[in-house]
PDB file of N, CA, C and O in Angstrom:
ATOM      1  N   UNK A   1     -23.762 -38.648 -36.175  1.00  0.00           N
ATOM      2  CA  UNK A   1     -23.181 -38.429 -34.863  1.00  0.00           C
ATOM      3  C   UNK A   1     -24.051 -37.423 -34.109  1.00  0.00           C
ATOM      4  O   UNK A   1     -24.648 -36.556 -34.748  1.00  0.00           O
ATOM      5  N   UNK A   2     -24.130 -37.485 -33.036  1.00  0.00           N
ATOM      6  CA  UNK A   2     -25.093 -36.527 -31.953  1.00  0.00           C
ATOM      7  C   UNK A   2     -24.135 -36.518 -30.485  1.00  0.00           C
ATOM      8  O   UNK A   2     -23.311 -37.340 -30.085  1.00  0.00           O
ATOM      9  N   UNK A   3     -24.522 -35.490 -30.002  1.00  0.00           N
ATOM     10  CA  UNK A   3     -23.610 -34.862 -28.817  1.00  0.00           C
ATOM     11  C   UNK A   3     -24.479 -35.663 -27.565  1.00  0.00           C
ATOM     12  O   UNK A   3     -25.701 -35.665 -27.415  1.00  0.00           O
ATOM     13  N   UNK A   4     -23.455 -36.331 -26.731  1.00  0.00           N
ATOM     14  CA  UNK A   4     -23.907 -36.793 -25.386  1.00  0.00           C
ATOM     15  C   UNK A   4     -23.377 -35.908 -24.550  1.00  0.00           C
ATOM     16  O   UNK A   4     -22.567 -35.037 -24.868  1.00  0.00           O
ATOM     17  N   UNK A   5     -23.829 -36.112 -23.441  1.00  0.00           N
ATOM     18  CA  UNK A   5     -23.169 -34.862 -22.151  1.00  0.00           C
ATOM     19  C   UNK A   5     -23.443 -36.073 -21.161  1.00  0.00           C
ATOM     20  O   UNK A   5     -24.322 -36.930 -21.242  1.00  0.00           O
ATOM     21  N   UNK A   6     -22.481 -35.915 -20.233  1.00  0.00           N
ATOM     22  CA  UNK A   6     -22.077 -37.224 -19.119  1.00  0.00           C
ATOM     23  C   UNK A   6     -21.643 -36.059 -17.956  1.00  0.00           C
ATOM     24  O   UNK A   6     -21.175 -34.939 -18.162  1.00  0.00           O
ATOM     25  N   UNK A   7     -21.976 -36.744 -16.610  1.00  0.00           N
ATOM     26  CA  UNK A   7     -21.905 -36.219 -15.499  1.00  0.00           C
ATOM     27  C   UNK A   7     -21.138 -36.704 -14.549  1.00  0.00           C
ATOM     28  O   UNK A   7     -21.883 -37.223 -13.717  1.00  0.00           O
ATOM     29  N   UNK A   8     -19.844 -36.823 -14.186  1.00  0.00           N
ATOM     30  CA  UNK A   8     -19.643 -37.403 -12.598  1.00  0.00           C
ATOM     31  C   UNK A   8     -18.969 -36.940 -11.764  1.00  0.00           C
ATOM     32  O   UNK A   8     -18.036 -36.174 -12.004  1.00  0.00           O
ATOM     33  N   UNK A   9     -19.372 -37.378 -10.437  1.00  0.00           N
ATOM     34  CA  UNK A   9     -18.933 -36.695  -9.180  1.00  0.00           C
ATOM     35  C   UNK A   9     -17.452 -36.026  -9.884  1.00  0.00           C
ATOM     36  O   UNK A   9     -16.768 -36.421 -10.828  1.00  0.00           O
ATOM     37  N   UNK A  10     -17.303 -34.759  -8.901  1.00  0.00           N
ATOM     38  CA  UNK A  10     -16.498 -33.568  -8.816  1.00  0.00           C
ATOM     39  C   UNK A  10     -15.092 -34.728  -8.451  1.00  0.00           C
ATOM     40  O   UNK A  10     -14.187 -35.224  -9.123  1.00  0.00           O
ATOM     41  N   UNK A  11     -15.469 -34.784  -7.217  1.00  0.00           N
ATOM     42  CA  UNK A  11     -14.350 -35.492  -6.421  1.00  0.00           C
ATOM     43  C   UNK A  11     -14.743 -37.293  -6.398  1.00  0.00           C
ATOM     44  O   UNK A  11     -15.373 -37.918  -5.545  1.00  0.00           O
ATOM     45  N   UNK A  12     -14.009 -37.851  -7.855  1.00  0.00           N
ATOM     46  CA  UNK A  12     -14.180 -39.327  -8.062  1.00  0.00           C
ATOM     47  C   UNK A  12     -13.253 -40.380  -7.893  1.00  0.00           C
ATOM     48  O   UNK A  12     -12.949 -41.272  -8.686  1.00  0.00           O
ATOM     49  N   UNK A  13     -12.767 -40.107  -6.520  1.00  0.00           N
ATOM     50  CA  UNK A  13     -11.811 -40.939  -6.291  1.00  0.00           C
ATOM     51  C   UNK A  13     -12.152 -42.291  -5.100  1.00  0.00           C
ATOM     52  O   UNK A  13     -11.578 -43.224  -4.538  1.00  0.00           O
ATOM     53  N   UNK A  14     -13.473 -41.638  -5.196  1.00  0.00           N
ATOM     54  CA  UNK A  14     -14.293 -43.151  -4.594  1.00  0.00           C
ATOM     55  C   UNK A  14     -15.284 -43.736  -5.514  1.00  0.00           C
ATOM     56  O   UNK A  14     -15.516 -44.944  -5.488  1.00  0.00           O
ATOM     57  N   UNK A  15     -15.886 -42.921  -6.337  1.00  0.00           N
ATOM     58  CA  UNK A  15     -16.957 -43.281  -6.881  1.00  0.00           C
ATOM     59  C   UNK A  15     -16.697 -42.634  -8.499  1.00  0.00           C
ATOM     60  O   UNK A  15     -16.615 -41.432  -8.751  1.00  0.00           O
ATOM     61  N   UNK A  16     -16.624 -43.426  -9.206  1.00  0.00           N
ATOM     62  CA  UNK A  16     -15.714 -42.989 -10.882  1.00  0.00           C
ATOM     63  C   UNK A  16     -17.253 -43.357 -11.688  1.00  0.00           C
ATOM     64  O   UNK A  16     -17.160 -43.433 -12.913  1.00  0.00           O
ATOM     65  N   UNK A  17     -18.863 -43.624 -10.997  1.00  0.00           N
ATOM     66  CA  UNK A  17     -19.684 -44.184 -11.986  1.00  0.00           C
ATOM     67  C   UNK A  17     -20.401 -42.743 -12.586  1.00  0.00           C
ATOM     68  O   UNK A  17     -20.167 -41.593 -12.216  1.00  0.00           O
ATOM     69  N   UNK A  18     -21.185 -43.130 -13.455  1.00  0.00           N
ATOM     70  CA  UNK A  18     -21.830 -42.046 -14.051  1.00  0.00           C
ATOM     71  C   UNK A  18     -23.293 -41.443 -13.635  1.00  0.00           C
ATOM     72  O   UNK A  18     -24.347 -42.068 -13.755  1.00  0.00           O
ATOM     73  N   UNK A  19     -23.179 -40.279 -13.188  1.00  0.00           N
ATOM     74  CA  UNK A  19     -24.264 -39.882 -12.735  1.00  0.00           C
ATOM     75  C   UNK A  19     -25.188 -38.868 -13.445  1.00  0.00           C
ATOM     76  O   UNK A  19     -26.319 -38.497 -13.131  1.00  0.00           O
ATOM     77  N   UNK A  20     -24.556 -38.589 -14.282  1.00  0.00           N
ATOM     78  CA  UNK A  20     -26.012 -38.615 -15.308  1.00  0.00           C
ATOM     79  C   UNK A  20     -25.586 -37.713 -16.949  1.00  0.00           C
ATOM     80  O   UNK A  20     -24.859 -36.745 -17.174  1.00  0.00           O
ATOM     81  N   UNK A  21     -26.570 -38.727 -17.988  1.00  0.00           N
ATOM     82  CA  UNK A  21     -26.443 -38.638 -18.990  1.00  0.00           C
ATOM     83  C   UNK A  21     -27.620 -37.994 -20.061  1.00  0.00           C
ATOM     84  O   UNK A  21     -28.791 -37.995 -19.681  1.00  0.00           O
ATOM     85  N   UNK A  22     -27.344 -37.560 -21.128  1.00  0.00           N
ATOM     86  CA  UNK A  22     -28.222 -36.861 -21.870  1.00  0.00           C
ATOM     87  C   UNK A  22     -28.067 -36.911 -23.141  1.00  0.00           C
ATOM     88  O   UNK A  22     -27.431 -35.888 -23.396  1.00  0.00           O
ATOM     89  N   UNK A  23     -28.374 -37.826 -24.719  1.00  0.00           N
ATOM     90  CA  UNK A  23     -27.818 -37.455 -25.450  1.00  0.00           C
ATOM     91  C   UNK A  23     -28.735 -36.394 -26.193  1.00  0.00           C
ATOM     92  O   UNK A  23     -29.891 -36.388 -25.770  1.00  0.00           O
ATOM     93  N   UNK A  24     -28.494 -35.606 -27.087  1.00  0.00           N
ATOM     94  CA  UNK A  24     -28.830 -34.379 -27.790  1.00  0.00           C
ATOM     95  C   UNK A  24     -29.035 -34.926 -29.326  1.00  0.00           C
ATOM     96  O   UNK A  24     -28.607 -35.945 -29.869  1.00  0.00           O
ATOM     97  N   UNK A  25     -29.853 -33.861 -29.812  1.00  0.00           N
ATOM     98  CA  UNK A  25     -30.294 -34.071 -31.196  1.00  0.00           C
ATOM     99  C   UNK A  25     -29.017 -33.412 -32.205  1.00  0.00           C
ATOM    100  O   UNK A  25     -28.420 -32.343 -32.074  1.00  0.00           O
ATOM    101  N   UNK A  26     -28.859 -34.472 -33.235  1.00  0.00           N
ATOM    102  CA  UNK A  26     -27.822 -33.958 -33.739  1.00  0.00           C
ATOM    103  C   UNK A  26     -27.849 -32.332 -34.886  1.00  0.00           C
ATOM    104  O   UNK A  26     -27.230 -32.026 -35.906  1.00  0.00           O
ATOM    105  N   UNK A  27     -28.519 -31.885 -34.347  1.00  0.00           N
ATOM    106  CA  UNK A  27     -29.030 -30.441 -34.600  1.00  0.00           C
ATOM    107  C   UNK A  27     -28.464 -29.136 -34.180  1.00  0.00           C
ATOM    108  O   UNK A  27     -28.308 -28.010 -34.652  1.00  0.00           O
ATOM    109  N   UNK A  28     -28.135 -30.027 -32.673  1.00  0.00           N
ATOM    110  CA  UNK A  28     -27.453 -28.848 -31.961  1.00  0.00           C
ATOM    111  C   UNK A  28     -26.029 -28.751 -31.894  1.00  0.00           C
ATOM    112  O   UNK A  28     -25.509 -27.874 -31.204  1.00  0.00           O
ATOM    113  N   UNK A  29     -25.150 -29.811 -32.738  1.00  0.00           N
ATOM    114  CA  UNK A  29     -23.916 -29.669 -32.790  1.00  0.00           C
ATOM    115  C   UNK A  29     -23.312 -28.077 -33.526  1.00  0.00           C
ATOM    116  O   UNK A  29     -22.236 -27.549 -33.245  1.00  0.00           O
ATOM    117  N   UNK A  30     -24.216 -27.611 -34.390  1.00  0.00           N
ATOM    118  CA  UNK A  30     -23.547 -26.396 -35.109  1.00  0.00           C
ATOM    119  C   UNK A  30     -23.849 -25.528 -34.270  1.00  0.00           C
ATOM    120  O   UNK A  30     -23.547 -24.446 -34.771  1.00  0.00           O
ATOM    121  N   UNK A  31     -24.320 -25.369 -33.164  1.00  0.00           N
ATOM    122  CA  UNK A  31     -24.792 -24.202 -32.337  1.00  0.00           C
ATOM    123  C   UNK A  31     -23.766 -24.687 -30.986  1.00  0.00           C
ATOM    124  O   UNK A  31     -22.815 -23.919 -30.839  1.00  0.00           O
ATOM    125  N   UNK A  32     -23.801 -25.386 -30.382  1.00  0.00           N
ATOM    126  CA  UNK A  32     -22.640 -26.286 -29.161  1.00  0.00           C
ATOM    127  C   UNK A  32     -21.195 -26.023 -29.762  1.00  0.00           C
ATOM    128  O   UNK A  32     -20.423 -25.943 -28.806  1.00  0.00           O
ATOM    129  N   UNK A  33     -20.646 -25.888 -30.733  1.00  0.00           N
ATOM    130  CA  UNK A  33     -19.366 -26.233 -31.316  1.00  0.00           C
ATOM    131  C   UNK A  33     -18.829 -24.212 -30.682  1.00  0.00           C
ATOM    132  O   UNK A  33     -17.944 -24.145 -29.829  1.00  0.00           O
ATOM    133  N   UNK A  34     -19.301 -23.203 -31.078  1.00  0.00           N
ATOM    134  CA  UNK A  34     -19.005 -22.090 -30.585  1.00  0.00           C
ATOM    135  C   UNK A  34     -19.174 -21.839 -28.919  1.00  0.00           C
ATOM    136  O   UNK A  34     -18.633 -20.926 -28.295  1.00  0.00           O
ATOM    137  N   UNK A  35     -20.009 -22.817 -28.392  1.00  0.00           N
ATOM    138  CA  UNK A  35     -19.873 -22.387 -27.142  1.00  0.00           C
ATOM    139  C   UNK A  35     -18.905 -22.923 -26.547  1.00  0.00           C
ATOM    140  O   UNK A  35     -18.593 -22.466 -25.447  1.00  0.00           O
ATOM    141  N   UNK A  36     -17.996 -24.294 -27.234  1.00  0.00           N
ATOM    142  CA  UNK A  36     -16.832 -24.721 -26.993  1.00  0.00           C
ATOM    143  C   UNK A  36     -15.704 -23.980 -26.955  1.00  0.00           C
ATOM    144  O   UNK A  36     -14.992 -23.711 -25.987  1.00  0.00           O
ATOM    145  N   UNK A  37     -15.582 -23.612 -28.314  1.00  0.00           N
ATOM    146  CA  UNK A  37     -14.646 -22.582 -28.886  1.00  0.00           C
ATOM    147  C   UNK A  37     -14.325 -23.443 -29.783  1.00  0.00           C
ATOM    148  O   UNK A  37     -13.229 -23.010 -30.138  1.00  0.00           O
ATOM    149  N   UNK A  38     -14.481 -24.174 -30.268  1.00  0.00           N
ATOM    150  CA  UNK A  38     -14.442 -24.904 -31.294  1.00  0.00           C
ATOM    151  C   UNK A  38     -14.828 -24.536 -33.091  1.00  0.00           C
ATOM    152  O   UNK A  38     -15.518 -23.573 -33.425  1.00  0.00           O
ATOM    153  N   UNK A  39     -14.286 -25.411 -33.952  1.00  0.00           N
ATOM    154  CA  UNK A  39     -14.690 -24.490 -35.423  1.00  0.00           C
ATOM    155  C   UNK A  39     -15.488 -25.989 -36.026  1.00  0.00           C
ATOM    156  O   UNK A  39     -16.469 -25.893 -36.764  1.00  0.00           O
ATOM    157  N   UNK A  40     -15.119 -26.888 -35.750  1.00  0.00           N
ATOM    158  CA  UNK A  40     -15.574 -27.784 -36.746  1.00  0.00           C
ATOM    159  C   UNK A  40     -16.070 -29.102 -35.786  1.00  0.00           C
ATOM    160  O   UNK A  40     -15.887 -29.230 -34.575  1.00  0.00           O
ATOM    161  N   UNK A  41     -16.515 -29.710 -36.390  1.00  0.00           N
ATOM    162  CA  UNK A  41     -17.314 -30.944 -36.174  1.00  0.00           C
ATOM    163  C   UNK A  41     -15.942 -31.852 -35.833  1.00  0.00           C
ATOM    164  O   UNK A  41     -15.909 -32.277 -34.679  1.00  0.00           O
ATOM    165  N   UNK A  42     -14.724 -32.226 -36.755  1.00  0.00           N
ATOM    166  CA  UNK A  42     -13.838 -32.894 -36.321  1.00  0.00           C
ATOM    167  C   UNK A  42     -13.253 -32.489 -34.992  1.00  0.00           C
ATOM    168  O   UNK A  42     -13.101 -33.273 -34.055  1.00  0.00           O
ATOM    169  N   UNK A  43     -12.950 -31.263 -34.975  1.00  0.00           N
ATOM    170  CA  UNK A  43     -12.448 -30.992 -33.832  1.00  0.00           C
ATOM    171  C   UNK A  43     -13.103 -31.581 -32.367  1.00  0.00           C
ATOM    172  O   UNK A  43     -12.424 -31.927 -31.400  1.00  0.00           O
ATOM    173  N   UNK A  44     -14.607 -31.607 -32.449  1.00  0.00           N
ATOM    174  CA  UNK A  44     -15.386 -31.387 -31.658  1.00  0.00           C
ATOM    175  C   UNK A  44     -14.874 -33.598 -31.054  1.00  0.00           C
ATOM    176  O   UNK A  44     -14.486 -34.122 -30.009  1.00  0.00           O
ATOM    177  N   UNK A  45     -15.151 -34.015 -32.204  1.00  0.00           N
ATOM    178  CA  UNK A  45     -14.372 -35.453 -32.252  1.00  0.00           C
ATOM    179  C   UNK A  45     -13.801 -36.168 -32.206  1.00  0.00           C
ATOM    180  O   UNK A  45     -13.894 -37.326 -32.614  1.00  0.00           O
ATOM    181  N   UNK A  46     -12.611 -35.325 -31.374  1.00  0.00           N
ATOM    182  CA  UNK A  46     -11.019 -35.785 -30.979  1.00  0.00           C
ATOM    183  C   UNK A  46     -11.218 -35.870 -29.673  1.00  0.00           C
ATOM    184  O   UNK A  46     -10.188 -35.936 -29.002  1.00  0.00           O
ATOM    185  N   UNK A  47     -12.371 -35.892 -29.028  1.00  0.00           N
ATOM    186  CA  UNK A  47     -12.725 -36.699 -27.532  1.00  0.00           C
ATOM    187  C   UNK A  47     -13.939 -35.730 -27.310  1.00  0.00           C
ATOM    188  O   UNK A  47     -14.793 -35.183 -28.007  1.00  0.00           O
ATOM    189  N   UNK A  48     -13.393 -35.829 -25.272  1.00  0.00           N
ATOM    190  CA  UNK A  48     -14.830 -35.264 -24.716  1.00  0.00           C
ATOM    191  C   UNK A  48     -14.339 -33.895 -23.797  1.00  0.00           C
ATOM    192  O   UNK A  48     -13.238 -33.885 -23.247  1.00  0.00           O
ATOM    193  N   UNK A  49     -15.121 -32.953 -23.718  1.00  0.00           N
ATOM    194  CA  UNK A  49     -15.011 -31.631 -23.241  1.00  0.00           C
ATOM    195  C   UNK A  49     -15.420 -31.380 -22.612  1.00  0.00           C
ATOM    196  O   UNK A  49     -16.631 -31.163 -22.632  1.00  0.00           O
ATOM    197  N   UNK A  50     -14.535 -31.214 -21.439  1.00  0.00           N
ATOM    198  CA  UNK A  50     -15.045 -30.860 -19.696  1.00  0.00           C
ATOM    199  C   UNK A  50     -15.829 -29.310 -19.770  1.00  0.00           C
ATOM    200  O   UNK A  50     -15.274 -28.268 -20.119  1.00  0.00           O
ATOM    201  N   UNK A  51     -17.237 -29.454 -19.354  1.00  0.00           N
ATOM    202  CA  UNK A  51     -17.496 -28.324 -19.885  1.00  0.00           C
ATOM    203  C   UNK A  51     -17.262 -27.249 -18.209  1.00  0.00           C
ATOM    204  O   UNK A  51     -17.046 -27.792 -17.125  1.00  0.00           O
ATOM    205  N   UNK A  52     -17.355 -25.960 -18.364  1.00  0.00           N
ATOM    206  CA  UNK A  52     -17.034 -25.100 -17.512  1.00  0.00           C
ATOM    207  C   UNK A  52     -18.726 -24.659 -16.801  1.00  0.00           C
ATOM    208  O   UNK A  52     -19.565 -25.229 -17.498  1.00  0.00           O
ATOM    209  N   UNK A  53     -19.098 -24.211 -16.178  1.00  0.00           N
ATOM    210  CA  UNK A  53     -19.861 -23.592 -15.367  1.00  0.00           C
ATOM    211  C   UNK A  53     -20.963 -22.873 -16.455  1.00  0.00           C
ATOM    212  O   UNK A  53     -22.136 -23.219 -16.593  1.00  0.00           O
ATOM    213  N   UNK A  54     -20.431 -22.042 -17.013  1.00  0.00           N
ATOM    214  CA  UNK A  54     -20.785 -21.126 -17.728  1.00  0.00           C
ATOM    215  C   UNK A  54     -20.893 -21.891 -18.776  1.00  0.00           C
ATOM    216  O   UNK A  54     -22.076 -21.551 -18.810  1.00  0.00           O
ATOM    217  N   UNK A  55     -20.764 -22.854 -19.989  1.00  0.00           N
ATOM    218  CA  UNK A  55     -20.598 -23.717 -20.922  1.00  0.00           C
ATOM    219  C   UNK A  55     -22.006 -24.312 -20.356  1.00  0.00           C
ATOM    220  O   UNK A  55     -23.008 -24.405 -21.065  1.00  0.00           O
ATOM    221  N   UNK A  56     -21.966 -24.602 -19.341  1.00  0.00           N
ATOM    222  CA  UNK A  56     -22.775 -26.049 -19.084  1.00  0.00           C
ATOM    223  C   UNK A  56     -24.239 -24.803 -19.022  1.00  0.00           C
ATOM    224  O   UNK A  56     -25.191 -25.093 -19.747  1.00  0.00           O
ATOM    225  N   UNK A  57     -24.319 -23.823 -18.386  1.00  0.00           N
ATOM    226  CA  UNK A  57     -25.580 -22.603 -18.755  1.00  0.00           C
ATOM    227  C   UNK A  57     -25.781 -22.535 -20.432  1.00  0.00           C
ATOM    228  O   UNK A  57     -26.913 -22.892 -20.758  1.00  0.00           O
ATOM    229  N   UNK A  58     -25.257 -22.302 -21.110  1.00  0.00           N
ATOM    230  CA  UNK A  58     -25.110 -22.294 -22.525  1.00  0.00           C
ATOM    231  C   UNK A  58     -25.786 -23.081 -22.873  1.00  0.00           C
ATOM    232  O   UNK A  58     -26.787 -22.859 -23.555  1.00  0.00           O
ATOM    233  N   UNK A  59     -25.348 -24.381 -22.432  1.00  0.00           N
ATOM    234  CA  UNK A  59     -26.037 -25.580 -23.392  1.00  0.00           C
ATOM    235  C   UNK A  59     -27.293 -26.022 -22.961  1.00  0.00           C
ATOM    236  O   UNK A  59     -28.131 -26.342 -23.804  1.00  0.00           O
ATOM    237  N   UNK A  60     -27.669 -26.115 -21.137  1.00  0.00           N
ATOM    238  CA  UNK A  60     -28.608 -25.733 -20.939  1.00  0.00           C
ATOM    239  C   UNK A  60     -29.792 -24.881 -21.475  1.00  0.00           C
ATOM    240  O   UNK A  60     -30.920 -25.341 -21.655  1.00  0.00           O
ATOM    241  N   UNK A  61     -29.491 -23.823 -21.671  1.00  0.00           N
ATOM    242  CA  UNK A  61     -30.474 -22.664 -22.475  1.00  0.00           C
ATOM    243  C   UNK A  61     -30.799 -22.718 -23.815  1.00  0.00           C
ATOM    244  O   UNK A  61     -31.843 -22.267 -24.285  1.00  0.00           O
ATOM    245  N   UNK A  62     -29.618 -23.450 -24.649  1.00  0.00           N
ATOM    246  CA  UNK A  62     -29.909 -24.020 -25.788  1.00  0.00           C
ATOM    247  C   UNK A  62     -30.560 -25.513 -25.872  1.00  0.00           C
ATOM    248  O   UNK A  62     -31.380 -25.618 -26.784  1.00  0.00           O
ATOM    249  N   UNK A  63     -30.345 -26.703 -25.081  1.00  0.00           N
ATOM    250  CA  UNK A  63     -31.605 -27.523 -25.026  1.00  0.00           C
ATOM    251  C   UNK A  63     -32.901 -27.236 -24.097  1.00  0.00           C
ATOM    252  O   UNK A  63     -33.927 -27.917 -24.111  1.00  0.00           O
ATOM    253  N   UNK A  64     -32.687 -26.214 -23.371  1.00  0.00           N
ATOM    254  CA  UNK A  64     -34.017 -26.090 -23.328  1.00  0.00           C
ATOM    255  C   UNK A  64     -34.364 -26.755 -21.460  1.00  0.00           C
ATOM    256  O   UNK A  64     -35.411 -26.717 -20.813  1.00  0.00           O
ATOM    257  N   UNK A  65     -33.463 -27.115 -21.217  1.00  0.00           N
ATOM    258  CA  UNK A  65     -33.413 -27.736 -19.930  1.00  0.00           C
ATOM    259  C   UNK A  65     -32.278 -27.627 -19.290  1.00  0.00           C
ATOM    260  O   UNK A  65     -31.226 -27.624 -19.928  1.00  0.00           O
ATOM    261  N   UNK A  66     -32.293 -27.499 -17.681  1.00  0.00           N
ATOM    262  CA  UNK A  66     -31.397 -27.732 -16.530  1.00  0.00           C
ATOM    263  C   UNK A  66     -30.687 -28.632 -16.707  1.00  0.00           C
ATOM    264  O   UNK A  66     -31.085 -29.783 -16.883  1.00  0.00           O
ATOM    265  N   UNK A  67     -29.394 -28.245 -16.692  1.00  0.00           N
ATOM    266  CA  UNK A  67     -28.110 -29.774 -16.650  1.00  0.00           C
ATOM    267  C   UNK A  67     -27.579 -29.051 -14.769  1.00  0.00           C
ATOM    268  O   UNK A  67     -27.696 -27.961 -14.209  1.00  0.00           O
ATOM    269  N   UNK A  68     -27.081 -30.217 -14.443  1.00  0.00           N
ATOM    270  CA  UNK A  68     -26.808 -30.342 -13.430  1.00  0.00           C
ATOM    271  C   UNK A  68     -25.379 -29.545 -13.127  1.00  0.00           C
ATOM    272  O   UNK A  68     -24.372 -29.693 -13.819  1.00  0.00           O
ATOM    273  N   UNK A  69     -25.463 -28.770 -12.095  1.00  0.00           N
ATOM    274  CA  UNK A  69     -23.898 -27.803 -11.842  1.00  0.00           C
ATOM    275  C   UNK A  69     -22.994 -28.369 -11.254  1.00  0.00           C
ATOM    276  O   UNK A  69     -21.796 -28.093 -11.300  1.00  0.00           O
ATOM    277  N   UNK A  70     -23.567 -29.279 -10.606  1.00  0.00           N
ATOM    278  CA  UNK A  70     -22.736 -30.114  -9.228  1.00  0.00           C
ATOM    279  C   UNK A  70     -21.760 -31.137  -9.702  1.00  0.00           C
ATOM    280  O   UNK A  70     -20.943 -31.473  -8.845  1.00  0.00           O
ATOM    281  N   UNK A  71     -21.662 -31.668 -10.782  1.00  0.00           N
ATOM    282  CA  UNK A  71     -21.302 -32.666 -11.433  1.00  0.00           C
ATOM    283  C   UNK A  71     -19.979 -31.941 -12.370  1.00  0.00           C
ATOM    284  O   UNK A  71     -20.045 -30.844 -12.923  1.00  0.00           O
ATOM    285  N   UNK A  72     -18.705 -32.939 -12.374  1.00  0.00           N
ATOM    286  CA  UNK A  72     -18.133 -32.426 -13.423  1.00  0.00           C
ATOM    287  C   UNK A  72     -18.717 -32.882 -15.046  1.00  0.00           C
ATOM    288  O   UNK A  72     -18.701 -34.095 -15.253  1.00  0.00           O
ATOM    289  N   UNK A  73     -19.037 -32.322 -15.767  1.00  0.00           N
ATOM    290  CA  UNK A  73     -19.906 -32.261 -16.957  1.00  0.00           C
ATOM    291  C   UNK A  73     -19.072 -32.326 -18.236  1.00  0.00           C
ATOM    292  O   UNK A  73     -18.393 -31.350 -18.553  1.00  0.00           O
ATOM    293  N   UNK A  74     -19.094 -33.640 -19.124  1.00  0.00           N
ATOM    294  CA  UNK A  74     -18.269 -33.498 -20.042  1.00  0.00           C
ATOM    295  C   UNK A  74     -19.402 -33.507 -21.417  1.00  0.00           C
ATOM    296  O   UNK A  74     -20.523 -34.014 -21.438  1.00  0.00           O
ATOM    297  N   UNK A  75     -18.587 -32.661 -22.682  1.00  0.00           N
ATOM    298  CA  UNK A  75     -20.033 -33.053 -23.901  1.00  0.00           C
ATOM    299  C   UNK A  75     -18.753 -33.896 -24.850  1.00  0.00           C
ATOM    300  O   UNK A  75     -17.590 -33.498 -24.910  1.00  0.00           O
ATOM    301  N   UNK A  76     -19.371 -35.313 -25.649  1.00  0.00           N
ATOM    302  CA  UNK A  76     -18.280 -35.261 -26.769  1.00  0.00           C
ATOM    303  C   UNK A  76     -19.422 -35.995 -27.944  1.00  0.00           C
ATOM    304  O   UNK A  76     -20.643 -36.040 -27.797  1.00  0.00           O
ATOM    305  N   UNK A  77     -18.837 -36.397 -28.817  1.00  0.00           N
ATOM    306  CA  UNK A  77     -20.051 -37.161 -30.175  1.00  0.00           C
ATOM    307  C   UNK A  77     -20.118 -38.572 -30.174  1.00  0.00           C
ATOM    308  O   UNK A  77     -19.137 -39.289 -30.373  1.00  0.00           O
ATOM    309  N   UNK A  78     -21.339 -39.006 -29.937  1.00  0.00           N
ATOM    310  CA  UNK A  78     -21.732 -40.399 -30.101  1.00  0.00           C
ATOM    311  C   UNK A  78     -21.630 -40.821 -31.834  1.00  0.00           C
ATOM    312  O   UNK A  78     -21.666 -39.928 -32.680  1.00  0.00           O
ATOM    313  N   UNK A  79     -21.526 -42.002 -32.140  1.00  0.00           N
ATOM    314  CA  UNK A  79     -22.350 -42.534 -33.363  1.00  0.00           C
ATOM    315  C   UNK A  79     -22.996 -43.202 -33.391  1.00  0.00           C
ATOM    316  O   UNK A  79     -23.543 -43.486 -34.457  1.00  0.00           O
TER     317      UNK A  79
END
């Protein structure tokens, strides 16, 4: 399993498509799971997590690249 992060408009009550996606190396799940507040991998697996402002800087700085602020930003686990 590896962490995707999905993007869409703030206000999607015209437009519900996806504006942008990223999946992650499954490396960074043990380091992502505390910036959740999260303890475990299952937990992390019981869906997807709207991330906050500050969350979405986090994970940014830990991959290493700009995620988009403008977007509501969710992370959850692919397989």
């Amino acid at each position: 399993m590896y962490p995707c992060i999905s993007g869409f408009l703030a206000d999607s009550s015209e437009d519900e498509s996806l504006k942008f996606e990223l999946d992650l190396d499954e490396s960074h799940i043990q380091e992502i799971l505390p910036i959740l507040g999260l303890r475990s991998i299952n937990e992390m697996a019981a869906g997807e997590w709207l991330l906050s402002n500050e969350q979405i800087m986090k994970v940014s700085a830990l991959v290493g690249r700009p995620l988009p602020t403008d977007l509501q930003m969710f992370i959850g686990l692919e397989a």
